[in-house]
N, C-alpha and C positions, 0 to 999 in steps of 0.2 A: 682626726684633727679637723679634717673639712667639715664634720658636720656639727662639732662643738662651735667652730666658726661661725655656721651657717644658721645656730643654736640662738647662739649673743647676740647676732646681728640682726635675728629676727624681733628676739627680746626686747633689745634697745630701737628698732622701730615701731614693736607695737607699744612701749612705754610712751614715746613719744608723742604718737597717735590717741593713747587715750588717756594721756596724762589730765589732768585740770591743774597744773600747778602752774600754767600762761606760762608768756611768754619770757619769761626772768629765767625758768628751768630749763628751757626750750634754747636761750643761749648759753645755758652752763654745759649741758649734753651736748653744742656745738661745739664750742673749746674745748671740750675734753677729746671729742672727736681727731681734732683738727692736732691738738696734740699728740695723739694716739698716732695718728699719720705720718706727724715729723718726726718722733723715733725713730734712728737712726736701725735698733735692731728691728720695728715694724718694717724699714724699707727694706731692708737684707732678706730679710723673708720673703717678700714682696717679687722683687726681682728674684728670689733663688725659683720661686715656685712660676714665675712665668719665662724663666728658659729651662725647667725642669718640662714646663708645658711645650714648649716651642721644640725641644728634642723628642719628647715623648712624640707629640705630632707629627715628627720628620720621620722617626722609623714606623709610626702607622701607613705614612703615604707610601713608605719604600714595600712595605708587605703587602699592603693594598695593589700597587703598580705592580709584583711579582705576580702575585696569583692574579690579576685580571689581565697583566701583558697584551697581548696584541689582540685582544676582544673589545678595547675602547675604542669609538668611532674614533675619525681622526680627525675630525673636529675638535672634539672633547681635547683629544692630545694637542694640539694645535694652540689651545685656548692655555692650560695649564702651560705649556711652555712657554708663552707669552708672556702669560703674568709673573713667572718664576726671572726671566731676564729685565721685564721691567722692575721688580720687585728688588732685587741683586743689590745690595750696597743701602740700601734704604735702611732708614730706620723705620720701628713700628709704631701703629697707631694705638699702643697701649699703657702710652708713658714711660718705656720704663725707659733705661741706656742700661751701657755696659761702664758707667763707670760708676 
């Protein structure tokens, strides 16, 4: 799926890029864009795949922290802990919510 994704979305920018049909096409491929975005099942996806990322990432940091345990400066741990309590309750910088 990522790389059909990854496929389209290259397509639809190199179409862009070397279209000659000006700037009349160049705003029809934005509103379709912009549509494409406000689907309701675009955004479900959206959000499903970046807290499918955001748990994927939490059990890599917990495997990583097992096997490296108490070989990390403690600095390093100092810093990670920090950011982990300032971070608590925030929302993220990637648009999405939970609702």
């Amino acid at each position: 799926m990522r790389y059909k994704l990854t496929f389209v979305v290259g397509l639809a920018v190199g179409y862009v890029l070397g279209t000659r049909a000006g700037r009349e096409r160049y705003e029809q491929l934005r509103q379709s864009a912009r549509q494409l975005s406000a689907n309701p099942a675009v955004r479900n996806a959206a959000e499903s795949a970046a807290q499918t990322g955001r748990q994927v990432a939490g059990r890599a940091y917990h495997a990583v922290s097992e096997k490296v345990g108490d070989r990390m400066p403690e600095s390093v741990t100092e810093r990670v802990r920090s950011l982990r309590e300032q971070n608590r309750g925030a929302e993220d910088d990637w648009g999405t919510s939970n609702t």
